[in-house]
C-alpha positions in Angstrom: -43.8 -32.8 11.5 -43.7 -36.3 13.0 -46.9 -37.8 13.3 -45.9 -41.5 15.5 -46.0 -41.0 19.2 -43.0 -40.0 20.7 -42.9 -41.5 24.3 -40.5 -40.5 26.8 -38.0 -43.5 27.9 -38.1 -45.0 31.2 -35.0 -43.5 32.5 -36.8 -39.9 32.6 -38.3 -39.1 35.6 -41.4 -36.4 36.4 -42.8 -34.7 39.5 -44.7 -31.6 39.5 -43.8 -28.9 41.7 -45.4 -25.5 41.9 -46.7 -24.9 38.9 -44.1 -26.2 36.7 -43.4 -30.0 35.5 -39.5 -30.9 36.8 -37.8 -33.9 34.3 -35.3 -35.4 35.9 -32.8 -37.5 32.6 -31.0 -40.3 34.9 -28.7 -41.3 31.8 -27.6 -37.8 31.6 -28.1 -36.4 35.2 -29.9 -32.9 34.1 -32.6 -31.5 35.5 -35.5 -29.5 33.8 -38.0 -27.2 34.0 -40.4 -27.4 31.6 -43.5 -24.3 31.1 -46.8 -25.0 31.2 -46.8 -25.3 27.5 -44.5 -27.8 27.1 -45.6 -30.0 30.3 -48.7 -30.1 28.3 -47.1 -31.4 25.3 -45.2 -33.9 27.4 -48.0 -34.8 28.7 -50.2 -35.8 25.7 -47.1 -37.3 24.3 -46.9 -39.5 27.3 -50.4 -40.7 26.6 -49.3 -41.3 23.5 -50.7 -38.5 21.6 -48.6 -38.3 17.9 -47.6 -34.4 17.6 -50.5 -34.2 14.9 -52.6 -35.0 17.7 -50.9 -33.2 19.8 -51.0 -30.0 17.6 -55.0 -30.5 16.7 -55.5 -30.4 20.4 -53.7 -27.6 21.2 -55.4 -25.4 18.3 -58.7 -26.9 20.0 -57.4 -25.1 23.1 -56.0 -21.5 22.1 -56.5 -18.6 20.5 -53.3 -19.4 17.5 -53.4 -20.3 14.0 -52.9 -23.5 12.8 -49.2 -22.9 11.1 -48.4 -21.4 14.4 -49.5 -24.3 16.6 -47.5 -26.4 14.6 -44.4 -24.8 13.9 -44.3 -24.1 18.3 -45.6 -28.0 18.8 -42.5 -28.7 16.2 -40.0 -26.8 18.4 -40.7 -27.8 21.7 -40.7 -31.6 20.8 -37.4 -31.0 18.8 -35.9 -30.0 22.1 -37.7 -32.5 24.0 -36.0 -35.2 21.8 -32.4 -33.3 21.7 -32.4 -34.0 25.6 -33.7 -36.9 25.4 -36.6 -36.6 27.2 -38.6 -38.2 24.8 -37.8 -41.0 22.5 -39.2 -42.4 19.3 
């Protein structure tokens, strides 16, 4: 797991709505809806949490094992990068 920050570039836009976190990607034009898990991860990230950090907090927060927390922290920020709604 990557353990620098990953921030999200300028061009990607965020506005809550509901109860869900909307990314708007200006370079690409796509819209999307991110869960309450992963607006939290984007969050922290966006603070510039590294995804160790990000992981130890999470673990802090729920009921999951470690390996777990990791390997879901892992996913959602491989995604996050693939539409490049986080750089770095």
């Amino acid at each position: 797991m990557k353990t620098s920050p990953a921030n999200p570039p300028p061009d990607v836009l965020a506005q809550y709505t509901g109860g869900s976190l909307i990314l708007l990607n200006l370079k690409t034009d796509r819209i999307h809806e991110l869960n309450s898990t992963a607006a939290a991860l984007w969050e922290l990230l966006v603070a510039g949490a590294s995804l160790e950090d990000a992981a130890a907090e999470f673990h802090r927060q729920y009921v999951v094992s470690e390996e777990e927390v990791r390997a879901e922290i892992g996913m959602i920020a491989a995604q996050l990068h693939s539409e490049g709604l986080v750089a770095g």
